[in-house]
C-alpha positions as CSV (number, residue, x, y, z in Angstrom):
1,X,0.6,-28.5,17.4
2,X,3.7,-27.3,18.2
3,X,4.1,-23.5,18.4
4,X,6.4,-21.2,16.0
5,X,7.7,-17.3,16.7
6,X,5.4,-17.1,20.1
7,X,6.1,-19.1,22.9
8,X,2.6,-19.5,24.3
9,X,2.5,-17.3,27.9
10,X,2.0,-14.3,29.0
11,X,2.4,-13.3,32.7
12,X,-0.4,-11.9,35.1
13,X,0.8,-10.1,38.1
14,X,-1.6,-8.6,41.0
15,X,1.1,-6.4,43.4
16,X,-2.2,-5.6,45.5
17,X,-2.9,-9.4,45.8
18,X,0.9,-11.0,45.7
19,X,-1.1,-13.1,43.1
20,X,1.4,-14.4,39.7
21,X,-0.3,-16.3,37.5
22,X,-0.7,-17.1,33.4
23,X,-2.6,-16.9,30.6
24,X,-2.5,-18.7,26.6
25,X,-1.0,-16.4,24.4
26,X,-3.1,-17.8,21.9
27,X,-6.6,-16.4,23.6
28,X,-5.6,-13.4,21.8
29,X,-2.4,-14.0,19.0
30,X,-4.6,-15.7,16.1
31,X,-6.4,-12.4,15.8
32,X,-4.1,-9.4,17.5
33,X,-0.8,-11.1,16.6
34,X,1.6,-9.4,19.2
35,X,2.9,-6.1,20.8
36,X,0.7,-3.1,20.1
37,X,-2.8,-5.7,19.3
38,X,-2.0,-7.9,22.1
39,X,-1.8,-4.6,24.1
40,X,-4.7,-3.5,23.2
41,X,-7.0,-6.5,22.9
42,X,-5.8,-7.3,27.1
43,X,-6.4,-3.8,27.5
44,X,-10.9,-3.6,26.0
45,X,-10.9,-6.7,28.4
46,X,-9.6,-5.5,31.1
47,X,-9.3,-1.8,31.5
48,X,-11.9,0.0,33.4
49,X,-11.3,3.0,31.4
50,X,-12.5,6.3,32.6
51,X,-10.0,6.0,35.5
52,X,-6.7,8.0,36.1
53,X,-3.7,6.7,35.0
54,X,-2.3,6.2,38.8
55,X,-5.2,4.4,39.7
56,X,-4.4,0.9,40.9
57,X,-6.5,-1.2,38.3
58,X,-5.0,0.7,35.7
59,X,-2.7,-1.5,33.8
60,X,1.1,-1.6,32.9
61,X,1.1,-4.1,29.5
62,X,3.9,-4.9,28.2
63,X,3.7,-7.2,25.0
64,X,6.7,-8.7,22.5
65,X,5.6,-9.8,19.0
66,X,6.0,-13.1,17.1
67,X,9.6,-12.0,15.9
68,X,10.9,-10.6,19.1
69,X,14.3,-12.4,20.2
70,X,14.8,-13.7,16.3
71,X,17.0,-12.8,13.8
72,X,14.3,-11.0,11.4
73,X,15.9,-7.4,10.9
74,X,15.3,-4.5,13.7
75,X,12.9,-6.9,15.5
76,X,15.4,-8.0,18.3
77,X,14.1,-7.0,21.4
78,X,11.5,-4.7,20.4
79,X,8.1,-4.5,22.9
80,X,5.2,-2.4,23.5
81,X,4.2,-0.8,26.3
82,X,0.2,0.4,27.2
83,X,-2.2,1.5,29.1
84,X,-3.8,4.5,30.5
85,X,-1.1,6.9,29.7
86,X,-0.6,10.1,32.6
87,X,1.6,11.9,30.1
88,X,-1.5,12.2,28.0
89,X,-3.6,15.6,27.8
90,X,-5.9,17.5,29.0
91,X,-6.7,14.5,30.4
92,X,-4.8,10.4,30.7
93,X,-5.8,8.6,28.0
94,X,-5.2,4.8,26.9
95,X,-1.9,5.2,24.3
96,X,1.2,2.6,23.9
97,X,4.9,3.1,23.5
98,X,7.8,1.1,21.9
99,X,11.4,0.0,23.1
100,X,14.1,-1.6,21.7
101,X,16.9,-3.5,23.3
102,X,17.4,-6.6,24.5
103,X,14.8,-7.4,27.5
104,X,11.8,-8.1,25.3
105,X,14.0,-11.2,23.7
106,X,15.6,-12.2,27.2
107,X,11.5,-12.0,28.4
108,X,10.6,-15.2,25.6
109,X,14.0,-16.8,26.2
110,X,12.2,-16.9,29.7
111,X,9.0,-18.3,28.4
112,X,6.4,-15.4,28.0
113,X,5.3,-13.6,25.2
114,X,4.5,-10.4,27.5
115,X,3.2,-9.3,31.3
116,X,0.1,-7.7,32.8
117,X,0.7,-6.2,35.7
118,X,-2.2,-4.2,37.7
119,X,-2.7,-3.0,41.4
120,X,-0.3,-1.4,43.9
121,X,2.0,-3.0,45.9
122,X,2.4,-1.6,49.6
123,X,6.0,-1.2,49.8
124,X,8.7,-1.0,46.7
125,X,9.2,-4.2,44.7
126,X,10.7,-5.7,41.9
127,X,9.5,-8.7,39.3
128,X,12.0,-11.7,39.0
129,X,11.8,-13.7,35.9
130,X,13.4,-16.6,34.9
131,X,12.8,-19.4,33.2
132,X,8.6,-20.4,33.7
133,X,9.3,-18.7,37.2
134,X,8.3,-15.4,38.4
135,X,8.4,-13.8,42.2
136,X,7.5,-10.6,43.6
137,X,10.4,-9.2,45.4
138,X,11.7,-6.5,48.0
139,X,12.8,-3.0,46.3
140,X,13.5,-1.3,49.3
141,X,17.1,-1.1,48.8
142,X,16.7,0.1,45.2
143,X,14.2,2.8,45.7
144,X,16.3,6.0,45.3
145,X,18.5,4.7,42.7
146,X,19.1,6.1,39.4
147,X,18.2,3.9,36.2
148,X,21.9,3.0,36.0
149,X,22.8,1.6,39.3
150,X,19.2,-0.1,39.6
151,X,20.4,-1.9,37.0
152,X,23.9,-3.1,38.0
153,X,22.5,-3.9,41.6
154,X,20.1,-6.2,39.5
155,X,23.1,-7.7,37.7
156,X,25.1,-8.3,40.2
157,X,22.3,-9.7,41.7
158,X,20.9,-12.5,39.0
159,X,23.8,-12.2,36.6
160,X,25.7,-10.6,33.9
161,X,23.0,-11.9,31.3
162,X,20.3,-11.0,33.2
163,X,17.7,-7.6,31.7
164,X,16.0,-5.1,33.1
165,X,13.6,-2.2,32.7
166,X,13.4,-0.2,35.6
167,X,12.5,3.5,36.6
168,X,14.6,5.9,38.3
169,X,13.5,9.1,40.5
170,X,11.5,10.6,37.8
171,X,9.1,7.4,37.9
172,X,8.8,7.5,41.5
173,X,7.7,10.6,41.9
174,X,5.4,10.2,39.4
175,X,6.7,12.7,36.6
176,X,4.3,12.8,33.9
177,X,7.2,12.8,31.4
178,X,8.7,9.9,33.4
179,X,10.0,6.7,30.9
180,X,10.8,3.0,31.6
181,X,14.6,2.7,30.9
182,X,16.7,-0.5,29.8
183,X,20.1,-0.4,29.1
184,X,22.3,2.4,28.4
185,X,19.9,4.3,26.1
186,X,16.4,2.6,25.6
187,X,13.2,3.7,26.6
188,X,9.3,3.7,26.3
189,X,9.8,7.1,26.1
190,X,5.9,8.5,25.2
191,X,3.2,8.5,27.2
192,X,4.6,8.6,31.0
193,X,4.9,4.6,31.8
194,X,7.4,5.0,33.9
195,X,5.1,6.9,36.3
196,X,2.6,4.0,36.1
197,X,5.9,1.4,37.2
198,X,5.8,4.4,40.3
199,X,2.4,4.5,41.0
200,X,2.3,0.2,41.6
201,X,5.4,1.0,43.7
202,X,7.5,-1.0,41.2
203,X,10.9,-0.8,40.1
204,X,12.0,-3.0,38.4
205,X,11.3,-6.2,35.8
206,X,14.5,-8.3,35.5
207,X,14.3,-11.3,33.4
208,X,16.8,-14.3,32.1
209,X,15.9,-17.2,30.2
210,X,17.5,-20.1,28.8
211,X,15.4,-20.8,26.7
212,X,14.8,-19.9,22.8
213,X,12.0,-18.6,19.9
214,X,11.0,-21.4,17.5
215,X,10.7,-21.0,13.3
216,X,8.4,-22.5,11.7
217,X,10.7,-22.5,8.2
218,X,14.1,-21.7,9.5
219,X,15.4,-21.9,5.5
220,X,12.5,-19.9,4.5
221,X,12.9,-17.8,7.1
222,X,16.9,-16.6,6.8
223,X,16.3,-16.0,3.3
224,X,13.7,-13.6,4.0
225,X,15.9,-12.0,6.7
226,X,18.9,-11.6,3.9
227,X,16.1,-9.8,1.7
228,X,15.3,-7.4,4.0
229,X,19.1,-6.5,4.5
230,X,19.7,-6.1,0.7
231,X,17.6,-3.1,0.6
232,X,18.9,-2.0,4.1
233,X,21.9,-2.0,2.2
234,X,20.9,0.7,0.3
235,X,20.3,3.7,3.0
236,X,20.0,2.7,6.5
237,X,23.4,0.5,6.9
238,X,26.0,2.5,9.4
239,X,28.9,2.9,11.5
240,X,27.1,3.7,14.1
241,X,25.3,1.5,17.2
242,X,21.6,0.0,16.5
243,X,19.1,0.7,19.5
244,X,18.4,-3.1,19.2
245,X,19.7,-6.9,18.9
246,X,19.7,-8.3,15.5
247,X,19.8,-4.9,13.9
248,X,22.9,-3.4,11.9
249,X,20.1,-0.9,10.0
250,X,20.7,1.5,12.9
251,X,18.7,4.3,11.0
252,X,18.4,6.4,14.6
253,X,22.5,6.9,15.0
254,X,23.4,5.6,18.0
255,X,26.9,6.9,19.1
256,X,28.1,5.5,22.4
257,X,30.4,7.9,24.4
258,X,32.7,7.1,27.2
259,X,34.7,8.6,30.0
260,X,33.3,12.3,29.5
261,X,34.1,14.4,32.3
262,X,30.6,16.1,33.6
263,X,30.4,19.9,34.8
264,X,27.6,20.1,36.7
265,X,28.3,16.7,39.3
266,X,31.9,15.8,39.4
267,X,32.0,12.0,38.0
268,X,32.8,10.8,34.6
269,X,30.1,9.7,32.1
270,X,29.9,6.8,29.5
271,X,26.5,6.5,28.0
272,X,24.8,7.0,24.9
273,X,22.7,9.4,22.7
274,X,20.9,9.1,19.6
275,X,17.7,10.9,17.7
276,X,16.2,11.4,20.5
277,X,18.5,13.7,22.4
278,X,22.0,15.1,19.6
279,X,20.1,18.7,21.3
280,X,21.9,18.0,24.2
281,X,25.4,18.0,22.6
282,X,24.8,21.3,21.2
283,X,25.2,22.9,24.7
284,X,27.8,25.2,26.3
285,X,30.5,23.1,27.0
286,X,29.0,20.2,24.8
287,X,30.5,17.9,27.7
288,X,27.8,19.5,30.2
289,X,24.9,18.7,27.1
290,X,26.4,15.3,27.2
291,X,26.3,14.9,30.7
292,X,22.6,16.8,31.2
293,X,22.0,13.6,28.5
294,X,22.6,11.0,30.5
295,X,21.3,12.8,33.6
296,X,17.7,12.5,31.9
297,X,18.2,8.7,31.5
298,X,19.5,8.0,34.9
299,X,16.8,10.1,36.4
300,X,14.4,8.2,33.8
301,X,13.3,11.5,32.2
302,X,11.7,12.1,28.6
303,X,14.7,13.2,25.9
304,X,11.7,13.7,23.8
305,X,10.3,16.4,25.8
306,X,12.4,18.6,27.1
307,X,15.2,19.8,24.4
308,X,14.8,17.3,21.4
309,X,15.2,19.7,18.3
310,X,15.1,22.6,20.9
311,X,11.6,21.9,20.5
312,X,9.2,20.5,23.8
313,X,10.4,22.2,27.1
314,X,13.5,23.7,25.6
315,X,11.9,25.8,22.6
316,X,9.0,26.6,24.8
317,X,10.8,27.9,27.6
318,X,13.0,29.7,25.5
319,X,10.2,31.4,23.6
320,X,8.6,32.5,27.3
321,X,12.2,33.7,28.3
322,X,12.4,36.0,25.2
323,X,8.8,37.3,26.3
324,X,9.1,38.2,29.9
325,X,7.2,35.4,31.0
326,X,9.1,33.2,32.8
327,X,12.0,35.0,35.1
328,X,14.7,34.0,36.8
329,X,12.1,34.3,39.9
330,X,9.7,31.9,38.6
331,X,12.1,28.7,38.3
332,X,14.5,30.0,41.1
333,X,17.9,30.0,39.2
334,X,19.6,31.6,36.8
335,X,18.8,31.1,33.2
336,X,21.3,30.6,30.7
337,X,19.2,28.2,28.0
338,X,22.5,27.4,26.3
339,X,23.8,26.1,29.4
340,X,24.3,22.1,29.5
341,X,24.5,23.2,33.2
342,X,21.4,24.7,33.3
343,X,19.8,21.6,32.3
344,X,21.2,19.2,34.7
345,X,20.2,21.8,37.5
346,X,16.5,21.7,35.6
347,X,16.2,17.6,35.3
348,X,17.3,17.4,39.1
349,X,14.2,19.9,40.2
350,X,11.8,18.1,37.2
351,X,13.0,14.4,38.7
352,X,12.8,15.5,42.1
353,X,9.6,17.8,42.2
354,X,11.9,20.3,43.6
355,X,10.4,24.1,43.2
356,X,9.6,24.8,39.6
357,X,10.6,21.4,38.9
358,X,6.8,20.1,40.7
359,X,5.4,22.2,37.4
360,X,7.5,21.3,35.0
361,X,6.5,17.6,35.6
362,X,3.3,17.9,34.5
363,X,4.6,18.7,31.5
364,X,4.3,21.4,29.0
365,X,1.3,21.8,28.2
366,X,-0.2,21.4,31.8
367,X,2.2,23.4,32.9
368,X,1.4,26.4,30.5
369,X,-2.1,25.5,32.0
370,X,-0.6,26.1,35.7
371,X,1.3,29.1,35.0
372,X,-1.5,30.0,33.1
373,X,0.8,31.7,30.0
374,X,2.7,30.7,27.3
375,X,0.4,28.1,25.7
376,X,1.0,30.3,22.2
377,X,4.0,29.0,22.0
378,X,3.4,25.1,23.1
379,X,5.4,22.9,20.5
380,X,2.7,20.4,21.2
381,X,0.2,19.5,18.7
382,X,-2.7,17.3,20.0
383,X,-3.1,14.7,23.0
384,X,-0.5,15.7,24.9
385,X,2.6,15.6,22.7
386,X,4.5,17.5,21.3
387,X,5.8,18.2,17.1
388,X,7.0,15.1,15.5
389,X,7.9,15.9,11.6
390,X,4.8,17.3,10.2
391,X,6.5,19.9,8.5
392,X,6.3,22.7,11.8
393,X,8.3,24.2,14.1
394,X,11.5,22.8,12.8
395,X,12.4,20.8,9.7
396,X,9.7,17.8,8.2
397,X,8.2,16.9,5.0
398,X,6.9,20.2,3.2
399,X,3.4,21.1,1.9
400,X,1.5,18.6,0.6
401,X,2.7,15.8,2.4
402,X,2.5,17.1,5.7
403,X,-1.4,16.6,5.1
404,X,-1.1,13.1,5.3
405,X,0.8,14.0,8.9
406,X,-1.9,16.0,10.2
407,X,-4.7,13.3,9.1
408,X,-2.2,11.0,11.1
409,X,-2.0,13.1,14.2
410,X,-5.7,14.1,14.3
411,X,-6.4,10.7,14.3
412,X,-4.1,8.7,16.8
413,X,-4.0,8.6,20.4
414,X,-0.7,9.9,20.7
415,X,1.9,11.3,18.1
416,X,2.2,8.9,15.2
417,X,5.1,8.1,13.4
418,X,5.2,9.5,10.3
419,X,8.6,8.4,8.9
420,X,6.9,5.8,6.5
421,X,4.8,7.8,3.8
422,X,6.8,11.5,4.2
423,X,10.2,11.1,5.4
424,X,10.6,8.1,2.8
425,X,9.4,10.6,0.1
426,X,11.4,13.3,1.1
427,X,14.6,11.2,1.3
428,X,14.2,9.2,-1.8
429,X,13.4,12.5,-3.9
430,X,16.4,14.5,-2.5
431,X,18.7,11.7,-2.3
432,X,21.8,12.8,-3.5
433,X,23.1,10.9,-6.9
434,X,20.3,8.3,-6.5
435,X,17.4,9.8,-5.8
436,X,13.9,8.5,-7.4
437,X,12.4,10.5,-10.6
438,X,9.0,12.4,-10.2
439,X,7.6,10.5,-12.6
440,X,8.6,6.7,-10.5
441,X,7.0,8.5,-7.8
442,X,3.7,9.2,-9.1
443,X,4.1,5.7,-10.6
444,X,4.5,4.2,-7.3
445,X,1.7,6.3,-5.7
446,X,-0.8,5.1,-7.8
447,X,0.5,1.5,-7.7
448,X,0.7,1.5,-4.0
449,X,-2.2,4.1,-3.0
450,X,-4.5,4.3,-6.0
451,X,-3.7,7.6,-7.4
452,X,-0.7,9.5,-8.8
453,X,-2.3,12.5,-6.8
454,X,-1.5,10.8,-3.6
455,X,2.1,11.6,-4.0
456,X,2.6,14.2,-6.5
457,X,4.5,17.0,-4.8
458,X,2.2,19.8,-7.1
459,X,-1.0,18.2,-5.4
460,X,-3.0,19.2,-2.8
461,X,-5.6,18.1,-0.5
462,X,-6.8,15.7,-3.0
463,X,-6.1,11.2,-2.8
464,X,-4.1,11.8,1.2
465,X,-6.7,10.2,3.2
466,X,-5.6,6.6,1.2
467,X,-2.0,6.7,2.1
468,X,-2.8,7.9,5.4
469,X,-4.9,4.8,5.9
470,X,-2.5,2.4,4.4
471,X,0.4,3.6,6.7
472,X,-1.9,3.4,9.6
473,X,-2.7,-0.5,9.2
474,X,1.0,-1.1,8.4
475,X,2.3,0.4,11.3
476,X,0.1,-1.1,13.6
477,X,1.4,-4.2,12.0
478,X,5.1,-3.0,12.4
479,X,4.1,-2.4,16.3
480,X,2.6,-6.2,16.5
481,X,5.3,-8.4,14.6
482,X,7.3,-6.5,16.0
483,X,9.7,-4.3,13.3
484,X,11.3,-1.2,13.1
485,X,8.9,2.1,11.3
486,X,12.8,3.6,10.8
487,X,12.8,1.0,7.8
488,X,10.1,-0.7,7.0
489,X,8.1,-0.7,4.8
490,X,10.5,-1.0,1.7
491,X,8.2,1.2,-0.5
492,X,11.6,2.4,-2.8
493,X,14.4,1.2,-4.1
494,X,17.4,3.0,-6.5
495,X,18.2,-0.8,-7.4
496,X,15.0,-1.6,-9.0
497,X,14.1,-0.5,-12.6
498,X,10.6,1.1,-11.2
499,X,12.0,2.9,-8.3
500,X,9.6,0.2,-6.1
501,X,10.9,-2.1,-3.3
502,X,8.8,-4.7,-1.8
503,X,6.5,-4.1,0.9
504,X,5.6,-7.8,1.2
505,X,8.8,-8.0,3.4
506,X,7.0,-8.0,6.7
507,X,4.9,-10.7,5.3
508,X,7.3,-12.9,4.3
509,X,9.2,-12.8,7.4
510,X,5.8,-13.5,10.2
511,X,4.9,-16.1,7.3
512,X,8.5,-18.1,7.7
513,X,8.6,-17.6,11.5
514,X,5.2,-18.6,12.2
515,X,4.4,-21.0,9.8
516,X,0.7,-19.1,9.1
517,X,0.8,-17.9,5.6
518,X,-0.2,-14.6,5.2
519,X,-0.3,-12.2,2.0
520,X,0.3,-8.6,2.6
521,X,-3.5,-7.5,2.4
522,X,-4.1,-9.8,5.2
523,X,-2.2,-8.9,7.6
524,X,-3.1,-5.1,6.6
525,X,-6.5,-6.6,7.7
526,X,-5.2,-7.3,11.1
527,X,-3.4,-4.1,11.3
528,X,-6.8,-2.7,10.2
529,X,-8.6,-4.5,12.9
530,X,-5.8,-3.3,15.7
531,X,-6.2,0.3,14.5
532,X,-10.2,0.0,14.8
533,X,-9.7,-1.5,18.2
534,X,-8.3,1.1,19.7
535,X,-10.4,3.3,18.1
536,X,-13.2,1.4,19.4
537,X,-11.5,1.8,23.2
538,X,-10.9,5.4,22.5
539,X,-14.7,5.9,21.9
540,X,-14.8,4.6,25.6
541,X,-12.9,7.4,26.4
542,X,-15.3,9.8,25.1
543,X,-13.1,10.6,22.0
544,X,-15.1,12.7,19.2
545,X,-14.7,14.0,15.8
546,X,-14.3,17.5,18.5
547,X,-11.3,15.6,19.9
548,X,-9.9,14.8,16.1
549,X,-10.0,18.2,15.1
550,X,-7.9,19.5,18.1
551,X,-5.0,19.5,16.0
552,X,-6.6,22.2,13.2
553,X,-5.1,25.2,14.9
554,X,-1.1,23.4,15.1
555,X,-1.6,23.4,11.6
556,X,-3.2,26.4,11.2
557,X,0.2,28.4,12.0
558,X,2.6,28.9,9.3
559,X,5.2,25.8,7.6
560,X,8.5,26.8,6.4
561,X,6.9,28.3,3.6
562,X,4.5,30.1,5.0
563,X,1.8,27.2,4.1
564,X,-1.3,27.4,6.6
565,X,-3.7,24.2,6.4
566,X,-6.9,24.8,4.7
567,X,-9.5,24.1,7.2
568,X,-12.5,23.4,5.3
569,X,-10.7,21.7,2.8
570,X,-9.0,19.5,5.5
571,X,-12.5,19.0,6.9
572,X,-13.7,17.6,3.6
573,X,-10.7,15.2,3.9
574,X,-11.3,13.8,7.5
575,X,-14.7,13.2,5.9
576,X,-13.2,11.1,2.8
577,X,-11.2,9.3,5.8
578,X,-14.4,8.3,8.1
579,X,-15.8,6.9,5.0
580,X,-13.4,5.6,3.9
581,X,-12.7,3.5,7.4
582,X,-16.3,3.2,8.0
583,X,-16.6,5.2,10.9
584,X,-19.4,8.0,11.1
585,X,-19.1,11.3,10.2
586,X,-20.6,13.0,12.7
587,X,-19.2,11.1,16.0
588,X,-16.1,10.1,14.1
589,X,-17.1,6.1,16.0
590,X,-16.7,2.9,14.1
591,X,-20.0,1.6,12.8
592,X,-21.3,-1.5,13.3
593,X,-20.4,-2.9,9.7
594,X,-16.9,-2.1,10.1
595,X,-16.2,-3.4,13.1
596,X,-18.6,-6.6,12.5
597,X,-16.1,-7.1,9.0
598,X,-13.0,-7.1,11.2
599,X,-14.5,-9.9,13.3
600,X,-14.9,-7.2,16.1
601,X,-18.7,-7.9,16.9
602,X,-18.3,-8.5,20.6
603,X,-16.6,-4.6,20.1
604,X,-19.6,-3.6,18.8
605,X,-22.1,-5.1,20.8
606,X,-20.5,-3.6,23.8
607,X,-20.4,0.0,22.4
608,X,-23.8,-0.7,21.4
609,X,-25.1,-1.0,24.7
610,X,-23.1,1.5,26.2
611,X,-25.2,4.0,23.3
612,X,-21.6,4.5,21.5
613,X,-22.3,2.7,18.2
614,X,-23.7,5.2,15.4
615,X,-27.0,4.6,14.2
């Protein structure tokens, strides 16, 4: 049968061999559909987990979803990134990350649905794609280069229309905080991948294909894409840049500068920033932010973590400043936080392991562990990263529905993204001159969760772990198709006369470019089954209900309004959640029902023998 929205391969690459070959997409789509499930279905068979993240057989997976490289609405290029992640705390952990751009699609046009890559290569190389073919080859004159030039030396090399993720000197040095860049602005920012490309001794992927994504109901299939962009229409629709192709949503602001005259290297600077790094701009001169900007993507450098918000590195340095613990003595320069030239000074040393900068690339939480101070004022909530609106530290949903954010977070492997259930509330409750009524809320909340309680802004602990469960399946879903969390799901809608969009969207769109019809509740199923997978690998790990409620003393401290969580309240929640998902109460592990009901028996029978399956 011919094939619709996949294109049937995905890529196996041994560096410690020279070995390339292929595998059916298909061994694992039907169930896992694409990106974040295919990652983590390769991953159960295939990661020896327990070992460090810069261990050889650790892997680097990077996975595109059925609707990669088509027109269906912030899909485009969209790809996820696993696998034992050295960004993760206190110790690597298995987590995935997301990117947008164009190399995912230009990676199908080429004929491969993703790439596995494992082992070490034994001198610096780079992975030529194009068109069925793939080769291993030399990096030697590459290794150095920032994440700009590495990737005009690659297009000069195989062409204008060529795409590549590479890492720059953060990745070779293997900076915890290290990303995989692409373009002027993209990144799989979380987790520390880039360090992984290090660690193989890899530089680069470059890819270009000729080739194309087949629908299965093209008709069926631009209709639904129109849909979607009528309720884009409403609130995400701007003059500014979209991270990816086929998306005009651009709900994270992309504003591309050019010709900006830096302060701390004499050169000129045309680059981007967008919600991951405005902080920057709002340094003294804002030229010297912009430039300390694009410093952090040429060296291939987290935005996320060090200034975003003047939270991560920037609020916690600060913070240690104010308190006498960290002198001018300790990082070896003077400190001037409000400095863009600071900065740039500070991402050479991180990128470099220069001095302080050796420290500060563990990141901050392992480097409050070397210093041994300051960990009182660590931004970062659980597993290694750092506040991501949950109401804390700076701006968010307020109290209740930052619950559902710390359910999210205690749960996850990494910071979730929480834009979905609060920030959709929050907007569509504040909009101004078309805002949705209290009452269309509640309406909606019980409609879509099962209880008015669930979003009533004068409830408390009671009906949160329900949305928290439902956003979790969708999003895995949203990371398999692949789509963007910035906007979907539609949950509300000004134009409709219940307040309600349609959350059936995402369905509509695999169903047209796939040709398998599926409803909504089934393929929250599969996102259900993804989320138990990894769940499943995390009890590998030696994750407990301990390791869950890690994040009680974050939200412990103080919201904006003074708001502490409840801790034996929230405890009584994360109990309605295990049962809710079938996992045990005490260990917090699936049990054998629930993973046997998401056609996960062979996950079961494994954790069974290895004595991790409740009794």
């Amino acid at each position: 049968m011919p094939l619709h929205g996949w294109v049937g391969k995905i890529l196996r690459v041994d560096l410690t061999n020279e070995r390339i070959d292929e595998i059916d997409t298909m061994r694992y789509a039907e169930r896992f559909i694409g990106g974040r499930g295919l990652a983590a279905a390769i991953a159960w068979d295939e990661i020896p987990f327990g070992i460090d993240a810069f261990d050889p057989e650790n892997r680097l997976i990077i996975m595109t979803g059925p609707l990669t490289g088509t027109l269906a609405p912030t899909s485009g290029g969209r790809i996820t990134f696993a696998g034992i992640a050295p960004q993760a705390y206190p110790k690597p952990h298995y987590t995935r990350s997301s990117m947008g751009g164009y190399w995912g699609a230009e990676l199908k046009y080429a004929g491969y649905d993703g790439v596995i890559i494992k082992g070490r290569a034994a001198d610096p190389v780079y992975i030529w794609i194009s068109d069925g073919e793939a080769e291993i080859r030399d990096a030697e004159k590459l290794w150095g280069l920032d994440t700009f030039e590495t990737q005009k030396k690659l297009m000069k090399e195989h062409g204008e229309d060529s795409q590549t993720v590479c890492i720059g000197p953060a990745g070779e040095n293997l900076v915890r905080i290290a990303v995989v860049h692409h373009g002027i602005e993209n990144a799989a920012g979380q987790g520390g991948f880039g360090a992984v490309m290090g660690s193989k001794n890899l530089k680069a992927i470059t890819v270009k294909g000729s080739g194309g994504v087949s629908i299965a109901k093209p008709k069926e299939f631009i209709e639904a894409c129109r849909y979607a962009l009528r309720f884009a229409r409403e609130t995400h629709i701007r003059e500014s840049k979209a991270c990816t192709m086929s998306c005009n949503i651009s709900g994270c602001g992309l504003k591309i500068y050019k010709g900006i005259k830096g302060r701390f290297y004499s050169r000129l600077y045309t680059g981007a920033v967008h919600c991951c790094s405005p902080a920057y701009l709002k340094f003294k001169p804002w030229q010297a932010g912009f430039e300390a900007a694009q410093l952090a993507d040429m060296y291939g450098i987290n935005h996320w973590e060090i200034v975003l918000g003047f939270t991560g590195t920037g609020r916690w340095l600060n913070r240690c400043v104010e308190k006498g613990l960290i002198t001018e003595k300790d990082l070896g320069m003077p400190i001037d936080l409000e400095s863009g030239v600071f900065w740039s000074k500070l991402l050479r040393k991180i990128a470099y392991k220069e001095g302080i900068g050796k420290i500060f690339a563990e990141g901050v939480p392992r480097t409050a562990d070397i210093l041994g101070k300051g960990h009182e004022f660590l931004p970062h909530v659980a597993h290694g990263f750092e506040t991501h609106w949950n109401g804390h530290f700076f701006g968010g949903p307020r109290y209740p529905y930052w619950i559902v954010a710390a359910l999210q977070w205690a749960m996850d492997s990494r910071d979730p993204l929480v834009h979905g259930y609060a920030s959709q509330i929050t907007y569509w409750t504040s909009r101004p001159g078309a805002s949705i009524s209290v009452d269309k809320l509640k309406a909606i909340g019980k409609r879509l969760y099962g209880s008015e309680l669930s979003v009533d802004p004068n409830s408390n602990y009671e009906c949160k772990a329900q949305p928290t469960i439902w956003h979790q399946n969708r999003l895995a879903v949203h990371d398999s198709i692949p789509v963007c969390e910035t906007f979907f799901p539609v949950i509300y809608s000004v134009d409709s006369p219940d307040g309600f969009g349609d959350t059936s969207i995402e369905a509509k769109l695999f169903s047209a470019a796939t040709g398998i019809d599926l409803s909504e509740e089934e393929l929250d199923h599969i996102g259900s089954r993804i989320y138990n997978l990894e769940r499943a690998i995390m009890v590998l790990e030696g994750r407990t209900r301990k390791d869950d409620e890690s994040v009680i003393p974050y939200f412990e401290k103080p919201d904006r309004d003074g708001i502490r969580l409840d801790v034996e309240k929230f405890r009584a929640l994360m109990d309605e959640f295990y049962d809710l998902r079938g996992w045990d109460r005490e260990t917090g592990w699936p049990k054998r029902e629930t993973l046997e009901k998401h056609g996960l028996k062979d996950v079961a029978d494994k954790l069974e023998n290895l004595g991790k399956l409740p009794d």
